[in-house]
N, C-alpha and C positions, 0 to 999 in steps of 0.2 A: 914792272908793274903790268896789273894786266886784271880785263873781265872776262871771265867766260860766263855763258850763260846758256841754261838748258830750263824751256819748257815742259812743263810737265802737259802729259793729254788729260790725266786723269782728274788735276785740281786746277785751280785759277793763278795755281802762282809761277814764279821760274827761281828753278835753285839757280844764285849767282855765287861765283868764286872767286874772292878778291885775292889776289897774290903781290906781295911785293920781295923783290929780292933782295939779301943781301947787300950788294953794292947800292942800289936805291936807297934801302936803310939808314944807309950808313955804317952797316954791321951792329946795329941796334940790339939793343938787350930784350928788351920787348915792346911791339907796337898794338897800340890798339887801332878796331874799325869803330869811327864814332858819325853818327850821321844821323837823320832824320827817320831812320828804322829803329833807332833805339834813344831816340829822345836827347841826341847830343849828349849821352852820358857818358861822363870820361873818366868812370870808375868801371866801367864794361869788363868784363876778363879779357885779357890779350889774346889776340891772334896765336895759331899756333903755329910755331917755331920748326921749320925742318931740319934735320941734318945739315945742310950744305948750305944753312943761316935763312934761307926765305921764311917769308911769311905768309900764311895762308886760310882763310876761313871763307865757312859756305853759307850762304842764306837763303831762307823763301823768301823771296819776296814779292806780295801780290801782283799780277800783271795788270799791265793800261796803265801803269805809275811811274811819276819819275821821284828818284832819290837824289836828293844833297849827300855827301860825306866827306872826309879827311881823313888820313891816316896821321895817328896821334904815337910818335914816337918817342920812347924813355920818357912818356912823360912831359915834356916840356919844347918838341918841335912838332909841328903842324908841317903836312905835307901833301899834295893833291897826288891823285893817280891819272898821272901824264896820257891815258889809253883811256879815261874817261871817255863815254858817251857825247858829253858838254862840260860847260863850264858857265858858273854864275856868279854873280857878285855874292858875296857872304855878306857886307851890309855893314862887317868890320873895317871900314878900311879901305885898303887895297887887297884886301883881300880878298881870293872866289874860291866858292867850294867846287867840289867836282862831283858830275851830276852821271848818275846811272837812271837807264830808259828800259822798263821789263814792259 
């Protein structure tokens, strides 16, 4: 798992790059990125799938902001990205989502 993150000079936002691998996965069929960028929507197109099985997708996302998200795997397991910025209570539970800082 993992963020990278690249400031842009020219706009207000930072392209981030969520990756998860393979083994992280599970070797998962497809995962999605679901989180407060896109409304907790968990019909989103999937992440896309590399070769070697990771998972990878890029986003702007405005700077000075923090994001909630999850990785939503085959559908039916919810998974935090361990490399997370933070971590907060999601309000489910015992559950916490994991929190990106652009």
């Amino acid at each position: 798992m993992g963020l990278k993150k690249q400031y842009l000079k020219s706009k207000p936002v930072c392209k981030v790059t969520f990756r998860l691998t393979a083994a992280e996965s599970g070797f998962a069929e497809s995962v999605q990125l679901v989180g407060d960028f896109n409304q907790w929507d968990q019909t989103v197109p999937p992440m896309r799938r590399l070769k070697n099985g990771s998972f990878t997708q890029t986003l702007n996302l405005e700077k000075d902001q923090r994001y909630a998200f999850r990785y939503l795997i085959d559908a039916n397991r919810w998974e935090n990205d361990w490399q997370a910025d933070a971590y907060l209570a999601s309000g489910m539970g015992s559950e916490e989502n994991s929190i990106v800082v652009v």
